[in-house]
C-alpha positions as CSV (number, residue, x, y, z in Angstrom):
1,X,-27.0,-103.8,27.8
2,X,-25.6,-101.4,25.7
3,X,-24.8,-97.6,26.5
4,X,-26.2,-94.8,24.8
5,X,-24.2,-92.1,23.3
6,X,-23.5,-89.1,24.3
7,X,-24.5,-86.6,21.2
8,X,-22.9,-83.3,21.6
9,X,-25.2,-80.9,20.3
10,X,-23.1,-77.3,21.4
11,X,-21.8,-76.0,18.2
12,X,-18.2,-76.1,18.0
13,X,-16.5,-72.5,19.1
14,X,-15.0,-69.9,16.8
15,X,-11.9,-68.8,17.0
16,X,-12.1,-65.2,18.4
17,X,-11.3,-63.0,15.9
18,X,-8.5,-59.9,16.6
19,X,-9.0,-56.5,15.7
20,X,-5.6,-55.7,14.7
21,X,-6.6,-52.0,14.1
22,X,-7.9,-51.0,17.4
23,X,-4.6,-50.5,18.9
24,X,-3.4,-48.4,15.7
25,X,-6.3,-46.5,16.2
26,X,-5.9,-45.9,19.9
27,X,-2.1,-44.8,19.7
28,X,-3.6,-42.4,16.6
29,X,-6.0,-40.8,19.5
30,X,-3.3,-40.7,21.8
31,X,-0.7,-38.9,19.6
32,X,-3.8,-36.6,17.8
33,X,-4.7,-35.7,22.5
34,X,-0.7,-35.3,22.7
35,X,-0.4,-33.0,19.5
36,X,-3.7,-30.9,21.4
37,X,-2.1,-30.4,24.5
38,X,1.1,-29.3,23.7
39,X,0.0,-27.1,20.4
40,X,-2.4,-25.7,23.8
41,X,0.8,-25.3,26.0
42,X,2.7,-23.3,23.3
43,X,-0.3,-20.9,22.4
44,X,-0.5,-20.4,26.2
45,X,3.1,-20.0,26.2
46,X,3.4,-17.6,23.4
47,X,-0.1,-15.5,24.9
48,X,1.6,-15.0,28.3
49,X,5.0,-14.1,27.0
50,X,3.4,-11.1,25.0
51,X,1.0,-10.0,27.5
52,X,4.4,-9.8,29.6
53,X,6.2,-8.1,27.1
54,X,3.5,-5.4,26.8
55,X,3.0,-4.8,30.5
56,X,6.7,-4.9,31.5
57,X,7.4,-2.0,29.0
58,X,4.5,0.2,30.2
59,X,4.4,-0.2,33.8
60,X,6.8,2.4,35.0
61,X,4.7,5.1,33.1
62,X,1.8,4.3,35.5
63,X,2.2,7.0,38.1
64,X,1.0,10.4,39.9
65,X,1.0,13.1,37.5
66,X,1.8,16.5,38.8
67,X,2.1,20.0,36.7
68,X,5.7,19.5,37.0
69,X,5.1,17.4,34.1
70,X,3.8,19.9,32.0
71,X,1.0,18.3,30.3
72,X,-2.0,19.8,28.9
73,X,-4.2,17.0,28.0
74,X,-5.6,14.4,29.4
75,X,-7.2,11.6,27.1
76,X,-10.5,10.0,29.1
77,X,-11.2,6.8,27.4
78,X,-15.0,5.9,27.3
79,X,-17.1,3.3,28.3
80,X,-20.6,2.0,28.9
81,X,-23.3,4.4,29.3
82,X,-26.6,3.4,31.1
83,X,-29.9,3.7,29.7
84,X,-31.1,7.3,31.0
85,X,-27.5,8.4,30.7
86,X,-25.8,7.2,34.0
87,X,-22.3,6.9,34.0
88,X,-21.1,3.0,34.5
89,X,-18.5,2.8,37.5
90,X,-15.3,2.5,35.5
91,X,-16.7,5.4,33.4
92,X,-17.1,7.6,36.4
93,X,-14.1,6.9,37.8
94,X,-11.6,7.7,34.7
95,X,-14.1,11.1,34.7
96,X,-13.3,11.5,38.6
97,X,-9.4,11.2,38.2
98,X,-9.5,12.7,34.9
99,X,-11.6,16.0,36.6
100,X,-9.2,15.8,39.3
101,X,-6.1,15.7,37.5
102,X,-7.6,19.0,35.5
103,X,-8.5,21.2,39.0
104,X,-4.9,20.0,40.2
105,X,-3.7,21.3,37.3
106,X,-1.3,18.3,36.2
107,X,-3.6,19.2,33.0
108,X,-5.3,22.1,31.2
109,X,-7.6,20.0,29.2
110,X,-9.7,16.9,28.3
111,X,-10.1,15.0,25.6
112,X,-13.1,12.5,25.6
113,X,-13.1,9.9,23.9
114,X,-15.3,7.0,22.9
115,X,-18.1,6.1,21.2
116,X,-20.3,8.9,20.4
117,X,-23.4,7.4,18.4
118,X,-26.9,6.1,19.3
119,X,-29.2,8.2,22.3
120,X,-26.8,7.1,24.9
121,X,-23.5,8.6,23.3
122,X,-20.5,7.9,25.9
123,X,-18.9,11.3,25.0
124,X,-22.1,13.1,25.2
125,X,-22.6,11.9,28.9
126,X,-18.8,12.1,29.5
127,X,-19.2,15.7,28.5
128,X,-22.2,16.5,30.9
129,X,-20.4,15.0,33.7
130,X,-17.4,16.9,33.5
131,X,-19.6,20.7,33.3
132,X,-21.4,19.3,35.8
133,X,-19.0,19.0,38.0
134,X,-17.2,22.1,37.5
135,X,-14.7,21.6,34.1
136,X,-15.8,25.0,31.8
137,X,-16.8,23.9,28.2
138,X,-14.2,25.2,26.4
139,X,-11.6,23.3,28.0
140,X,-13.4,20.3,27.2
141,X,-12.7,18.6,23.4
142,X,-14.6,15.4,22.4
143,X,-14.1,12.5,20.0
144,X,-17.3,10.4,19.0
145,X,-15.5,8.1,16.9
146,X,-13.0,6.5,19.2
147,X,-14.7,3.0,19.0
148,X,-11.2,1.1,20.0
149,X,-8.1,2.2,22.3
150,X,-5.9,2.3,18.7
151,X,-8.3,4.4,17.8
152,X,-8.8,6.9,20.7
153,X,-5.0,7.3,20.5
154,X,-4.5,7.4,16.7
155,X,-7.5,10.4,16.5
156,X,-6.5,12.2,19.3
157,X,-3.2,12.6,17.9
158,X,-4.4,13.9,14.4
159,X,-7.2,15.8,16.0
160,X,-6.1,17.5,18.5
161,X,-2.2,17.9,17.0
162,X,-0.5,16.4,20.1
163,X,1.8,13.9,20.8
164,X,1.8,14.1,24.7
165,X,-1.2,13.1,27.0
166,X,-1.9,11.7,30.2
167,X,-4.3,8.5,29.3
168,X,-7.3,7.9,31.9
169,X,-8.3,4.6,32.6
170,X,-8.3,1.8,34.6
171,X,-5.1,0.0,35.6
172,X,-5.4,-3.2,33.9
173,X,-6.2,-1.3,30.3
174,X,-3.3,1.2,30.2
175,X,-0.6,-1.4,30.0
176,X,-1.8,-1.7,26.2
177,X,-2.5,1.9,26.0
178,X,0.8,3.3,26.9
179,X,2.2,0.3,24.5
180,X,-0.3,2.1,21.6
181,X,0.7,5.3,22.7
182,X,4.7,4.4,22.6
183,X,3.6,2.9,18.9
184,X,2.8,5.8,17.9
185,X,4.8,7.9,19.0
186,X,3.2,9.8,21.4
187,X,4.8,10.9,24.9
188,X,2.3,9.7,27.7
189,X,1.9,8.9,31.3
190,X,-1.1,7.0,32.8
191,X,-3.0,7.4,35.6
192,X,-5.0,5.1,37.0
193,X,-8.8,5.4,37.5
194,X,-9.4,1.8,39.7
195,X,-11.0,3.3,42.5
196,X,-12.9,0.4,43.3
197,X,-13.1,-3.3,43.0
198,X,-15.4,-3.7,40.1
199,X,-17.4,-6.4,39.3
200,X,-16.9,-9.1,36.7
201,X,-13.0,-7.5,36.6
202,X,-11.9,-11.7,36.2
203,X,-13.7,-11.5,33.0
204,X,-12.0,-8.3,31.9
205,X,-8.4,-9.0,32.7
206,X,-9.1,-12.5,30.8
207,X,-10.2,-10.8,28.0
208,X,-7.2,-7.9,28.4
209,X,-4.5,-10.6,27.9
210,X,-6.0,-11.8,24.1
211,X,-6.9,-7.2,23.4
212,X,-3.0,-7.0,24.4
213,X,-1.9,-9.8,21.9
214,X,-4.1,-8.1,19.3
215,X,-2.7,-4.7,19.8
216,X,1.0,-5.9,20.1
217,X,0.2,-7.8,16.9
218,X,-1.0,-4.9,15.2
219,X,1.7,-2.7,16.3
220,X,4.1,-4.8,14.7
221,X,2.2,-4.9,11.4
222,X,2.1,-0.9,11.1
């Protein structure tokens, strides 16, 4: 009897075809993630260096100030005023040290400045806090249009026809402004105004780093 035969109905198999570009393509990726991370690196690099190079100038003019010094202004920079005309923290506190440093008489007078327009003007309010808490009016001078630190510095210079203050603020910020100051050739000292531990001060000091680099950078330019 014969056999049958066996009829092989599976279709013959393809070769597998190679993709020869994937692996030019992945060691494209890999150099393009490489390139990225070290382009990252050096900005970082660069960022930190400058922020260094602003507050290791600065730092040793970041002390008490006593009438010995013979200064007669102090520059109070502004900041955020609350609806209804409170004060924020940090903006009470510069006023505090800046009213101290006036009854101690390190200084004779203060300069306000900061951002003077809209209902709740920051030198307005500065200006009611300090006669409210015992500074006379006519040792008080006021600046609306200090909208920047450069500014602040640059107009209180011109304005007021003086090249030596004592700059009120917080810590963190007078690294740049003693750098501005030195830029532009005024004498100062700073004294600090962080009285407290304020919150969302990460956030600030973050953002300090890239104002430094900006203000280094314009420096430079001028």
């Amino acid at each position: 009897m014969a056999k049958d035969k066996h009829i092989n109905l599976t279709k013959p198999s393809r070769p597998r075809r190679v993709n020869m570009l994937a692996p030019v393509y992945r060691r494209r990726i890999r150099i393009a993630l490489i390139t990225i991370v070290a382009l990252g690196i050096l900005l970082l690099t660069v960022l930190l260096s400058l922020n260094a190079t602003v507050i290791g100038s600065t730092r040793a003019r970041i002390r008490t100030v006593t009438p010995e010094d013979g200064y007669e202004y102090a520059l109070i920079l502004g900041a955020k005023v609350h609806v209804g005309g409170r004060l924020s923290d940090m903006l009470r506190d510069r006023m505090d040290v800046g009213i101290a440093l006036y009854f101690d008489d390190a200084v004779q007078k203060l300069i306000l400045s900061g951002d003077g327009s809209g209902e709740w003007s920051e030198t307005e309010y500065m200006k009611r806090y300090a006669i409210e808490n015992g500074v006379p009016e006519e040792d008080i001078l006021t600046d609306g249009e200090g909208y920047s630190t450069y500014e602040s510095l640059e107009r209180a210079k011109a304005l007021f026809h003086t090249d030596r203050l004592v700059i009120v603020t917080q810590k963190y910020h007078l690294y740049r402004a003693l750098y501005i100051a030195e830029d532009l050739e005024i004498t100062a000292h700073g004294a600090d105004a962080a009285l407290y531990t304020y919150a969302g001060q990460l956030y600030r000091e973050i953002r300090e780093i890239l104002a430094r680099v900006k203000d280094l950078t314009k420096c430079l330019i001028n």
